[in-house]
Steps between C-alpha positions, in 0.01 A plus 500: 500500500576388144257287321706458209716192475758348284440160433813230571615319192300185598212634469545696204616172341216322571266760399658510161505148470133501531469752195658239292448160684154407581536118435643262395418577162694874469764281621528285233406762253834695630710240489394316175563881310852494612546171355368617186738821537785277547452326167414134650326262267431264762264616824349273753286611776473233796216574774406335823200642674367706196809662573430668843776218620733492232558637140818406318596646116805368335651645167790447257526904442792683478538452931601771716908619593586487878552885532111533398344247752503741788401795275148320357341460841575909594175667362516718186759294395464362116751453212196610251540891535708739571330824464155643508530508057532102490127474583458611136623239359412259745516104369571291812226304696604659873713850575421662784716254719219449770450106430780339710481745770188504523448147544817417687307774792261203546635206493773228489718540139769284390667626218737303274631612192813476230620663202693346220890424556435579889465329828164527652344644805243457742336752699248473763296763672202483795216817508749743312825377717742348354632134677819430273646517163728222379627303188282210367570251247226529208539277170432820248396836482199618586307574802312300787305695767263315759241701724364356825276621807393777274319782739642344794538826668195668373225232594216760476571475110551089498124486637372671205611238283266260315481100483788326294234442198460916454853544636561278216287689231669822565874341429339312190364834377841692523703201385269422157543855324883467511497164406302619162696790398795267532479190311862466458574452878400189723288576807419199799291602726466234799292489810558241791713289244176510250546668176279753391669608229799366316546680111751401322684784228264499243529597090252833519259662743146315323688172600570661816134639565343137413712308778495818786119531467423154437298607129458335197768659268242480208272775683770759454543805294868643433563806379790750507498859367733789498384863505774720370402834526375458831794268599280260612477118443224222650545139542179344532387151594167555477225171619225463259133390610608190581657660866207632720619565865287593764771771617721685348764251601676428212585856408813627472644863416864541493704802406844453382545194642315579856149347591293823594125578574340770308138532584452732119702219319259215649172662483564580114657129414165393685325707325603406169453072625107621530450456119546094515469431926119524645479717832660405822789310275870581480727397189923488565758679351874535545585820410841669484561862440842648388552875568715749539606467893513878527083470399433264766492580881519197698626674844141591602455186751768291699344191319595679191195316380299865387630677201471855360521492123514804294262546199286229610219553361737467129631149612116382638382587117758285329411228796155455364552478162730233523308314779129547252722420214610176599224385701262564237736365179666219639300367759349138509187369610401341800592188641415261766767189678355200603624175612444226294460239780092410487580209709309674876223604310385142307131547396470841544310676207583889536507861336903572413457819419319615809770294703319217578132713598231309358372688185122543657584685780638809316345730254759705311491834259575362142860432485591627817560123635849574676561657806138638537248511774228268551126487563391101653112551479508342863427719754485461924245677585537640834380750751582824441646706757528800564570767273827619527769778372251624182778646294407892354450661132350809504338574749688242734268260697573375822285276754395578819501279808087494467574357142370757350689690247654869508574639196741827480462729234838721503368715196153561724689466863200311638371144619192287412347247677378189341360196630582175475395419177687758356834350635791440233499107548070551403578772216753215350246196579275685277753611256440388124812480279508746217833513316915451574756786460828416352461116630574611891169667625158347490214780465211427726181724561306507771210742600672838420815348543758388295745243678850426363651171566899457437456119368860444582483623901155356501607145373844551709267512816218186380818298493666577823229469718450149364843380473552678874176259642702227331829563675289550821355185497795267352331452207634637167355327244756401221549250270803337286606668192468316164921554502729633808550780398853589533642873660898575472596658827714801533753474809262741684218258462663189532620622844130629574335129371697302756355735760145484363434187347272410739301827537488434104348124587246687771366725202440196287806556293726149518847539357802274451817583378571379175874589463739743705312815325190375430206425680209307385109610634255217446194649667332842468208654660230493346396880598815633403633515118815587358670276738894584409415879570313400808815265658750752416326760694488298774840399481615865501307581788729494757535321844278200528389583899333799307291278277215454644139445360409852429812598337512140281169605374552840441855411298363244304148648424711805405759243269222336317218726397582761182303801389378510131242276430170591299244341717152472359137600698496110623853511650454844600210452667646174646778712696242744599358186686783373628651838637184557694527166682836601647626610845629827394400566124604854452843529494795217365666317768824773444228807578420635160123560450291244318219740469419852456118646421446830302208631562237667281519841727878483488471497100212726470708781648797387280346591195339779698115383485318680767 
């Protein structure tokens, strides 16, 4: 019997719909690219549903003939190329000629469209069949194409979908890159009759950038260069210090003309942001790349997303120099926004540059005022339990169930016993502080040990396990900043406050909106510092049945707390204390170690001392 079968055309549709059409995003992303192709200068993008009921994209391009609206909805069928030699000199957005076929497999598609000095036509086709093709009466040229019951015949793929708010996310993270490398054309972008987005043509891409990402213009850096030799030129728009982001979210690559993701691109641009941005903190740029097509291979994924450049490592050189060049020249300083509305918090007498923290309660480095972690020299003492998950150096430690602790040598291949007083958590209560290493690691010694405590992780953990007992019980303490301070939302995290504005309230973070971009917070924690870091994390965290206590605490302990501060013996010794009285005090609430001893032995054979 024969066990090989050839498929029917159904399936084979919907199988390669699914290598293009995943949700309801790649379906916008398709169609908004052919309305780019055809030249429109108007695009708006209706939704209902997040778009799993209906998506509808309307254009004023060049429209399509009536001989062609059979012909786009076979597969492999494009007007972009011809032979294998036009992917060399590639330039359009789509050209493969998967998009309408693809998504016309799984769902319900009403196509309308007309060209200049023509009549115009309607088509309409169900899963891949079409239902009827007639004349329709359309005011101009251009092209209007609705989508509905999308993956009504593959329902194992419509229950993989998300809730409207990341639905939602997804379209808003296709739609913003095109509507930045095009600031000449107007994009609406409308769900359930609310508008999301609606940019009108403006005069150059920095005016552009400022109204898609919701930024002060003022924090920009513009630069344009031209390479000639290696036919290269860069458009830049670069954010100075002024933009810190959580996530890399607004970062954009784009290679003639086409958003793309290039993890070697990124990581260098990031790389370079490092010499202004502490750790954990992401600046935004807008950069746009113009090469020779025939050096760029963009028909490595079906997203066309992933690129292959040639002589990358050349083009990642010039990067940097511009990116260092104008970060480091023309940047500004930092700045804070505040309301100026005083009127909530009459009577109040507070710290404004610690955000409204009373000044006694936090002992700073010199100069290090802003965004750094704090030591309150108030302490809970409580009973210590357990000790748990002692993190290794060399030789790596490990605790038995009789609390005892086993210590593996993997130079020696063998195991001591010691007792109990010889257990990390003792070793540490023992410890006396001898010296920092490059402001991250506090040296300890203890016995014929030497313990090494990342202050970041360490503090990262003192913090969460307090603010988590807060959450726990319902009771965050906060208190009223000297001004609201006030945030400008990106259309990502607008969408993502409306969801979460009262998780935010449950973490002692109160927020009001203050215009149709802008939120206003009034109250912080009072464990938690850096408070705009710490509600944009938790506004691009995701689906708000997911936040629950543990993950608030870990995302906003992990938001507010930043590595680099020269702690003295007192404050050193102070987190010593305080990292002993916690649950679990040798590794950071995200797993990395707190803690790792050295011993003498280990050292000893190092420099080979018998």
């Amino acid at each position: 019997m024969t066990k090989v079968n050839i498929l029917p055309p159904d399936v084979i549709a919907k199988i390669a719909a699914g290598e293009a059409v995943d949700r309801p995003a790649s379906v916008v992303k398709e169609l908004l690219e052919n309305a780019i192709d055809a030249g429109a200068t108007g695009i708006e993008i209706h939704l209902k549903d997040a778009g799993k009921e209906f998506i509808q994209i309307k254009d004023n391009g060049s429209g399509i003939a009536r001989a062609d609206l059979e012909k786009i909805f076979q597969r492999h069928a494009t007007s972009k190329i011809s032979a294998i030699e036009d992917l060399e000199k590639l330039l359009s957005m789509g050209f493969r000629g998967e998009a309408l076929y693809s998504i016309a497999a799984v769902s319900d598609v009403t196509l309308s469209s007309r060209i200049s000095q023509e009549d115009g036509w309607q088509i309409h086709i169900k899963g891949g069949i079409r239902q009827n093709l007639e004349p329709m009466a359309l005011p101009h040229a251009g092209t209007d194409i609705k989508i509905a019951e999308l993956f009504f015949n593959t329902p194992a793929r419509r229950k993989f979908l998300k809730n409207n708010a990341s639905e939602l996310n997804q379209i808003l993270n296709i739609v913003l890159p095109y509507t930045l490398i095009y600031p000449e054309k107007r994009f609406v972008l409308t769900h359930a009759g609310r508008t999301l987005l609606d940019l009108h043509s403006a005069p150059s891409r920095l005016d552009r950038a400022a109204a898609a990402l919701n930024v002060d213009m003022n924090h920009f850096l513009e630069t344009d260069q031209e390479f000639v030799e290696e036919r290269i030129r860069v458009r830049m728009i670069l954010g100075n210090i002024n933009i810190q982001r959580p996530r890399r979210d607004l970062q954009f690559i784009f290679i003639n003309n086409r958003p793309v993701e290039s993890k070697n691109l990124s990581f260098n641009l990031n790389d370079v942001y490092k010499l202004i941005l502490p750790p954990g903190v992401y600046g935004a740029f807008i950069v746009d790349i113009a090469l020779d097509p025939a050096n760029v291979d963009v028909n490595i994924h079906p997203t066309k997303r992933e690129v292959r450049i040639k002589d990358e490592g050349r083009l990642i050189s010039l990067l940097r120099r511009m990116v260092e060049y104008q970060l480091m020249h023309k940047g500004d300083p930092k700045h804070a926004s505040f309301a100026h509305d005083n009127s909530c918090h009459s009577g109040e007498s507070r710290n404004p540059v610690t955000g409204g923290l009373p000044a006694d309660q936090l002992i700073f480095a010199p100069g290090q005022l802003q965004s750094r972690m704090s030591f309150p020299y108030t302490s809970h003492s409580r009973e210590n339990g357990n000790p748990e998950h002692a993190v290794s150096g060399s030789p790596i430690k490990t605790f038995g169930d009789d609390n005892t602790s086993l210590v593996r040598d993997d130079n020696m291949r063998d195991f001591q016993l010691f007792g109990q007083e010889n257990t990390l958590r003792s070793k540490f209560a023992r410890g006396r502080f001898v010296g920092s290493f490059l402001q991250k690691f506090l040296l300890f010694e203890a016995d014929e040990s030497l313990l090494i405590v990342d202050q970041h992780a360490a503090q990262e953990r003192i913090m969460f396990e307090k603010f988590r007992d807060q959450l726990e019980k319902a009771q965050v303490e906060s208190q009223p900043m000297l001004t609201p301070l006030l945030l400008k939302l990106t259309p990502q995290e607008k969408i993502a406050w409306e969801e979460l504005q009262e998780k935010l309230t449950t973490v002692g973070i109160e927020t009001t909106q203050f215009d149709d971009d802008t939120i206003a917070v009034q109250t912080q924690p009072l464990l938690l510092k850096n408070i705009e870091n710490v509600v944009r994390t938790l506004l691009a965290g995701g689906e708000s049945p997911r936040m629950d206590h543990l993950t608030l605490a870990r995302r906003a302990c992990k938001a507010s707390i930043v590595a680099g501060d020269k702690l003295d013996s007192t404050q050193a010794d102070h987190q010593r204390k305080q990292l002993l009285e916690c649950k679990d005090p040798f590794t950071c609430p995200h797993g990395r170690p707190t803690l790792i001893e050295v011993t003498q032995d280990f050292l000893d054979r190092q420099f080979l001392r018998s």
